[in-house]
N, CA, C and O atoms as a MOPAC input file, in Angstrom:
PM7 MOZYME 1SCF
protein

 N    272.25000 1   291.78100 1    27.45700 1
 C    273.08400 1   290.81500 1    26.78600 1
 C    272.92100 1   290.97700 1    25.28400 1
 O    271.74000 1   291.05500 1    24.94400 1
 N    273.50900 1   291.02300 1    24.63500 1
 C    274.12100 1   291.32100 1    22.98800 1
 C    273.94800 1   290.16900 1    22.35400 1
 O    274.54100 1   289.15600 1    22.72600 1
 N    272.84200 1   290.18000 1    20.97900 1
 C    273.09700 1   288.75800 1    20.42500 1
 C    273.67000 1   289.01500 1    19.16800 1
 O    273.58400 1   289.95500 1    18.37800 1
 N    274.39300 1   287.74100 1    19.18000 1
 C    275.27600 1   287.50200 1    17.88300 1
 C    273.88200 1   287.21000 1    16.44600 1
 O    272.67400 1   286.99300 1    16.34400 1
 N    275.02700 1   287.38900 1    15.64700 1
 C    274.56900 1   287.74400 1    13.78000 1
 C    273.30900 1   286.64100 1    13.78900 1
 O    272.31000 1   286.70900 1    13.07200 1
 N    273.53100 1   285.87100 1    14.52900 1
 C    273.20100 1   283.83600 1    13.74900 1
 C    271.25900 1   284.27700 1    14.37500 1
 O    270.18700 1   284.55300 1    13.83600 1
 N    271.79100 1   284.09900 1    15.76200 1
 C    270.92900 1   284.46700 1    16.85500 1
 C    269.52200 1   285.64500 1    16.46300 1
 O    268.32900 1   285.53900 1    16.74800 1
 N    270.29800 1   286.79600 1    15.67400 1
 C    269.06500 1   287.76900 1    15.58000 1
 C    268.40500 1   287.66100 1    14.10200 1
 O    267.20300 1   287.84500 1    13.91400 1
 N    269.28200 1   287.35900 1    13.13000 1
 C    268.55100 1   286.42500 1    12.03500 1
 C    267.62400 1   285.46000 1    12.22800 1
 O    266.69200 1   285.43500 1    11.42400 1
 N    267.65500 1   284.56200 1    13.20300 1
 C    266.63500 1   283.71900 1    13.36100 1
 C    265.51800 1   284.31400 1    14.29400 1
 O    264.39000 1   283.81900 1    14.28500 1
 N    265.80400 1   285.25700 1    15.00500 1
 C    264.67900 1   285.65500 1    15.69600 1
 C    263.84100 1   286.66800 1    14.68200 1
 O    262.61600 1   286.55000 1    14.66700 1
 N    264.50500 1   287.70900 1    13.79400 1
 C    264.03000 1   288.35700 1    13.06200 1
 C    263.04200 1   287.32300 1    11.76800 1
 O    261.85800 1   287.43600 1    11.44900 1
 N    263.85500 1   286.57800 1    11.38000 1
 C    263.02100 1   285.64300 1    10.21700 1
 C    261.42400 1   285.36500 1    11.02700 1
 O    260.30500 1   285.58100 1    10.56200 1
 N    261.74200 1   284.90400 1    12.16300 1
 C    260.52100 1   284.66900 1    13.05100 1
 C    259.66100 1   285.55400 1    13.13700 1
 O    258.53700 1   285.12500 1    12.87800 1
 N    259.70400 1   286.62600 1    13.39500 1
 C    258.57300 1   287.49800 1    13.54000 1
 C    258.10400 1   288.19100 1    12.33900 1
 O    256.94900 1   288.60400 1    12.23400 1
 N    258.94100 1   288.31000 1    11.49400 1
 C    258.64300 1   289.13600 1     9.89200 1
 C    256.81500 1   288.28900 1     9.41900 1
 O    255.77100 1   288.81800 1     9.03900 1
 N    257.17200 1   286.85200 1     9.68500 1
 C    255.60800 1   286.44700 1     9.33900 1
 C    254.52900 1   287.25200 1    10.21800 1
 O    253.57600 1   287.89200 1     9.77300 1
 N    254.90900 1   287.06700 1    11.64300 1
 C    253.79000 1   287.48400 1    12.55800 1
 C    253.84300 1   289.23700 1    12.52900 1
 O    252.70300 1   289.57900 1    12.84100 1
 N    254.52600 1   290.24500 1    12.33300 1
 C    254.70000 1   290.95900 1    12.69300 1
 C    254.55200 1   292.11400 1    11.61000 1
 O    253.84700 1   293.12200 1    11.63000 1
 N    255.52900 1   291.59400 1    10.57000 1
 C    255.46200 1   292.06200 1     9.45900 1
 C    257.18000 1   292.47100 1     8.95900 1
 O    258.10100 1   291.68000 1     9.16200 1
 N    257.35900 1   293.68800 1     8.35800 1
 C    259.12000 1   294.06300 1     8.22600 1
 C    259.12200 1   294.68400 1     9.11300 1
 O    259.57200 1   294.37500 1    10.21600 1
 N    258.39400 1   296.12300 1     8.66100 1
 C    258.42300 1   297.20200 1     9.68700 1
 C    258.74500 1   297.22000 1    11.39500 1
 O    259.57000 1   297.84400 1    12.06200 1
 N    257.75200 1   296.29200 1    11.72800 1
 C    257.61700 1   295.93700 1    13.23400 1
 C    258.85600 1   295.14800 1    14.00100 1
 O    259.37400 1   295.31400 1    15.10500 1
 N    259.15800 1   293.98600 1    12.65000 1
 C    259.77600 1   293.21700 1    13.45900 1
 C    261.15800 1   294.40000 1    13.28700 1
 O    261.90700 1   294.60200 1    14.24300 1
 N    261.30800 1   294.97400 1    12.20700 1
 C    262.71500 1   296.01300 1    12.63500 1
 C    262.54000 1   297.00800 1    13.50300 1
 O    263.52900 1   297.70600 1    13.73100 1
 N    261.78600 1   297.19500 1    13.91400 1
 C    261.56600 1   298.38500 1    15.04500 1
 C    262.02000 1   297.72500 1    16.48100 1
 O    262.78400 1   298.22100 1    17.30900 1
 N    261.19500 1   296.21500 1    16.55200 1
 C    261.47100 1   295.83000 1    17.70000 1
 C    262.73600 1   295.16700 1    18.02500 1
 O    262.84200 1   294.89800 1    19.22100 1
 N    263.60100 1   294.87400 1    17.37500 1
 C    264.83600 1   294.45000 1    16.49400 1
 C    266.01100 1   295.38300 1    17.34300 1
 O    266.92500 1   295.04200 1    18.09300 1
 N    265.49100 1   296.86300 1    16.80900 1
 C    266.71300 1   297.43000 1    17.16100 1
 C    266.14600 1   298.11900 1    18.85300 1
 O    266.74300 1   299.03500 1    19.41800 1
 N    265.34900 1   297.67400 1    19.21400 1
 C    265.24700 1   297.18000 1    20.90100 1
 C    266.20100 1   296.39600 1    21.77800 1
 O    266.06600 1   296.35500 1    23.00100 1
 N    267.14500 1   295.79000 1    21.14000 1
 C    267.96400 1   294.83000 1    21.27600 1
 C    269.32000 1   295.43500 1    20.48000 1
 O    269.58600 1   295.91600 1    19.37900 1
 N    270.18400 1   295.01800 1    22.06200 1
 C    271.69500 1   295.69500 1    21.31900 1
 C    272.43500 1   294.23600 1    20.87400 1
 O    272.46900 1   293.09600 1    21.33800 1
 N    273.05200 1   294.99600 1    19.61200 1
 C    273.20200 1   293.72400 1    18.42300 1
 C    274.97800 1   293.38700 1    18.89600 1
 O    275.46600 1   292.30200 1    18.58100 1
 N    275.91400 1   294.55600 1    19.75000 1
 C    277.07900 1   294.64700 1    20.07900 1
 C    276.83300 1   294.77700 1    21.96800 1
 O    275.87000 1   295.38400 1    22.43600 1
 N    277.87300 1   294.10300 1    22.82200 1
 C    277.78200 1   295.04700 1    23.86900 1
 C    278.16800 1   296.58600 1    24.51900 1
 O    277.96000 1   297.10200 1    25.61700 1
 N    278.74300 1   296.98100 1    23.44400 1
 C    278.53200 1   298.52400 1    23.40400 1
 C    277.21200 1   299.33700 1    23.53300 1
 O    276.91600 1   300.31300 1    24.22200 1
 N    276.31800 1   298.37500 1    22.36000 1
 C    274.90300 1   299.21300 1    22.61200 1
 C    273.94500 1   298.47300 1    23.65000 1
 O    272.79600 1   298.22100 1    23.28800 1
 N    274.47900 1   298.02700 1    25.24600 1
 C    273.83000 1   297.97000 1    26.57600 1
 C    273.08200 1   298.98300 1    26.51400 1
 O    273.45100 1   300.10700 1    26.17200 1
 N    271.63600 1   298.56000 1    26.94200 1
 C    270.94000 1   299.17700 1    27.38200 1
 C    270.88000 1   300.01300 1    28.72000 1
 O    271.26900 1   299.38600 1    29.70500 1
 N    270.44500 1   301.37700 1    28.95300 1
 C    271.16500 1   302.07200 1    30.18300 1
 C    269.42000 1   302.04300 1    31.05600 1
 O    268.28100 1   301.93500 1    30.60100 1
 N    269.91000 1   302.18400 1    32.32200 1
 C    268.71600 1   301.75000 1    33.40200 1
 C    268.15900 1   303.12800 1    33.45800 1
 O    269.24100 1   303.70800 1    33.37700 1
 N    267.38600 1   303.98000 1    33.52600 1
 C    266.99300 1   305.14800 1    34.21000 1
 C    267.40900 1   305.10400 1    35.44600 1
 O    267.96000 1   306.18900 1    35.62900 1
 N    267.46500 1   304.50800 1    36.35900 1
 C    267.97900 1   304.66500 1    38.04500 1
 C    269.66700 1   304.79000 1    37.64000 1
 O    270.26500 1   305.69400 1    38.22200 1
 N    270.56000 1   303.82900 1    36.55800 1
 C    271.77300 1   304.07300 1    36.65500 1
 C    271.85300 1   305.60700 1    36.05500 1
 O    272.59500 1   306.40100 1    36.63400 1
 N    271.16100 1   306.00000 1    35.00000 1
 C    271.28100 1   307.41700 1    34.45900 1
 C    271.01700 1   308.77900 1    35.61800 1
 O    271.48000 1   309.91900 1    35.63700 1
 N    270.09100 1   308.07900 1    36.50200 1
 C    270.20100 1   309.41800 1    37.15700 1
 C    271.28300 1   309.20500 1    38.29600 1
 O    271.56100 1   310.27300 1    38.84100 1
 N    271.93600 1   308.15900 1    38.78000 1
 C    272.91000 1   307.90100 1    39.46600 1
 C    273.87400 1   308.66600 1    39.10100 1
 O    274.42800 1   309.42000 1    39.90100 1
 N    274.15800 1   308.59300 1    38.03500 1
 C    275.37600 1   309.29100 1    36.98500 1
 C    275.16900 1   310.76500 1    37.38200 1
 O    276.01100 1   311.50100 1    37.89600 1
 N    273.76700 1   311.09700 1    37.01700 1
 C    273.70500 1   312.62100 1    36.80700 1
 C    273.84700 1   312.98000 1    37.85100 1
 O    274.79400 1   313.75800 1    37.96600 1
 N    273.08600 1   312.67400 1    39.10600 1
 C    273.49200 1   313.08300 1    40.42500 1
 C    274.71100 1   312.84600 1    40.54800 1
 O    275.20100 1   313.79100 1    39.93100 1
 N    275.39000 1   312.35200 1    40.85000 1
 C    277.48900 1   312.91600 1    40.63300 1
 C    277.72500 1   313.58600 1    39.75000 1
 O    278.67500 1   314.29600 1    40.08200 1
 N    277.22800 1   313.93100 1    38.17800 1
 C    277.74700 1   314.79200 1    37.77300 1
 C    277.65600 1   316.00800 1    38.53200 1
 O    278.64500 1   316.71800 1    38.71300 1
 N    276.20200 1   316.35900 1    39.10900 1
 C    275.82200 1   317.91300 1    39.24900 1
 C    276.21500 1   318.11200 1    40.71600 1
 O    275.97900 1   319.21900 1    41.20100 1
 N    276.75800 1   317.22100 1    41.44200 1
 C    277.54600 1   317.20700 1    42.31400 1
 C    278.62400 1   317.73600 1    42.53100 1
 O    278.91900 1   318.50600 1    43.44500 1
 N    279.44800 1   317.22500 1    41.44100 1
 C    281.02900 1   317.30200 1    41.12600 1
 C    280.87200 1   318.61800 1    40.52600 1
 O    281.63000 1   319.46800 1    40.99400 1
 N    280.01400 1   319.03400 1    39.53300 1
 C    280.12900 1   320.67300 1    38.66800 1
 C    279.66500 1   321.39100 1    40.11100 1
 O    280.34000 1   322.36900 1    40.43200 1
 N    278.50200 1   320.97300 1    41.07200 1
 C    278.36100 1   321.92900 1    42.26900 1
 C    279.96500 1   322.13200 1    43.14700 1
 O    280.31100 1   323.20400 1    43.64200 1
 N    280.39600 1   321.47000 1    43.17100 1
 C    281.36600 1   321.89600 1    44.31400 1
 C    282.37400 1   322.24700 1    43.33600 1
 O    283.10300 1   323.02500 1    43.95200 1
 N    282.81700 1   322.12100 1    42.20200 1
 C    283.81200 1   322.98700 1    41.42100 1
 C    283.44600 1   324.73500 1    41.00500 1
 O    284.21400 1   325.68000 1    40.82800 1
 N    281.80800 1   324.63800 1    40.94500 1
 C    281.48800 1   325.99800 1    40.71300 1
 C    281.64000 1   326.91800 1    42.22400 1
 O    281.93200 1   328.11200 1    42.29600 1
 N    281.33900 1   325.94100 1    43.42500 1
 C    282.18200 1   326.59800 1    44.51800 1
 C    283.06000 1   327.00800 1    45.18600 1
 O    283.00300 1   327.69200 1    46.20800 1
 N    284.21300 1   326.47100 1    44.45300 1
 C    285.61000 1   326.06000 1    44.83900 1
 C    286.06200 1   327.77200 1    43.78700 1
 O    286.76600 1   328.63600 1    44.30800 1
 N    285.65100 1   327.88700 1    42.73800 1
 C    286.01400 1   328.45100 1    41.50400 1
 C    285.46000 1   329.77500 1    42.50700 1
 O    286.33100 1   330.30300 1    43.19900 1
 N    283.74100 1   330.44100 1    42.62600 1
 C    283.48300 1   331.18200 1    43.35900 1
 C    284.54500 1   331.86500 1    44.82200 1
 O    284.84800 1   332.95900 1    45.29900 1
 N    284.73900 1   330.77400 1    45.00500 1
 C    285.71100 1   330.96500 1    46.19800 1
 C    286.92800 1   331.57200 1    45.99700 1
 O    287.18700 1   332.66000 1    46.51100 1
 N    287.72700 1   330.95100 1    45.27200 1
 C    288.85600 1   331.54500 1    44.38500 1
 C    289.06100 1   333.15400 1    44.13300 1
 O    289.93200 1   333.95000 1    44.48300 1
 N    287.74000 1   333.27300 1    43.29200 1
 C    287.57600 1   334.63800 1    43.05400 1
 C    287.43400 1   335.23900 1    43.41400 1
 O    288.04800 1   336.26200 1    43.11100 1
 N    286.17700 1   335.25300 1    44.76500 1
 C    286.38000 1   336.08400 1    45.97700 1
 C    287.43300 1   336.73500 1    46.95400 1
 O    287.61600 1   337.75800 1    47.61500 1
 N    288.02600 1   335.49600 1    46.63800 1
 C    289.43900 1   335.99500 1    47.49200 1
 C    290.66600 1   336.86700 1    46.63100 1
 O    291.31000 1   337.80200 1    47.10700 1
 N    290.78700 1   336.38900 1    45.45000 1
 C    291.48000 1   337.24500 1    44.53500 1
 C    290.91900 1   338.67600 1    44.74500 1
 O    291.68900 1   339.53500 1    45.17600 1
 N    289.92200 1   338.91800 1    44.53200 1
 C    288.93300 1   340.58400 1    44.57600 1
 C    289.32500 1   340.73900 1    45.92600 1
 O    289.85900 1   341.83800 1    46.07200 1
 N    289.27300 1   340.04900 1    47.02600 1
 C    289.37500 1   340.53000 1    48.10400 1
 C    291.00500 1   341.42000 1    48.40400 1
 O    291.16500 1   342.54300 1    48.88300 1
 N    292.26400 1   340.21900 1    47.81600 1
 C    293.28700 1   340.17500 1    47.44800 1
 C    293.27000 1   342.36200 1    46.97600 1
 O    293.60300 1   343.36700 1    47.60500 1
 N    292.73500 1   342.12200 1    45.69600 1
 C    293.12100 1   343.26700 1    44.56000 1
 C    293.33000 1   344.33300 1    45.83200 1
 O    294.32000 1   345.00500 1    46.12100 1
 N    291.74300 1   344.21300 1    46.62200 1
 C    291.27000 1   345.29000 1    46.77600 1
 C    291.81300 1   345.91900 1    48.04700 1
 O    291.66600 1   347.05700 1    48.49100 1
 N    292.66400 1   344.58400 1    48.64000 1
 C    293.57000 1   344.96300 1    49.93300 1
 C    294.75100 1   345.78500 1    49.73500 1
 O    294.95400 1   346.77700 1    50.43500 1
 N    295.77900 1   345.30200 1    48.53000 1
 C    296.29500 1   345.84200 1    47.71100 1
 C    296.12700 1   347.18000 1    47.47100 1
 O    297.01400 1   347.87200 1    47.97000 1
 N    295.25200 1   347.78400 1    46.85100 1
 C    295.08000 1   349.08300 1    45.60200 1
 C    294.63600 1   350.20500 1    47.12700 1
 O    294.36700 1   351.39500 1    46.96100 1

C-alpha cells in the first residue's frame, strides 16, 4: 500500500530524531511512495519467470521444428 505526501512526512519527521537522516531515508525508500512502486513478492517473481521460460521453451521448439522441416523440405527438393 502507497502512502501519500502528508503520511510519509510525518513518519519520516519521526524517525530522523531516533534514527538519524541517513537511516530514516534509507528506510523511507523501503516504502513505495506511488502504487506503481508495489513491492514485488519473490514467489510472484518466480511465478512470472517460470511462464516466461516456458513460453520462450516451447517457441524455441516450435521455431526448431519449423526449420527442420524446411531442411528436410530443401533437401527433398535438390
Amino acid at each position: 500500500m502507497a502512502l501519500d505526501a502528508a503520511r510519509r512526512s510525518s513518519i519520516y519527521q519521526k524517525l530522523v530524531p531516533v534514527l538519524g537522516e541517513q537511516d530514516a531515508n534509507a528506510l523511507m525508500t523501503e516504502f513505495p511512495s506511488v502504487e506503481a512502486d508495489e513491492l514485488v513478492t519473490k514467489q510472484f517473481l518466480r511465478a512470472e519467470l517460470a511462464t516466461l521460460e516456458t513460453r520462450l521453451t516451447l517457441r524455441m521448439g516450435a521455431m526448431f521444428m519449423a526449420s527442420t522441416s524446411l531442411l528436410a523440405l530443401i533437401r527433398f527438393f535438390s
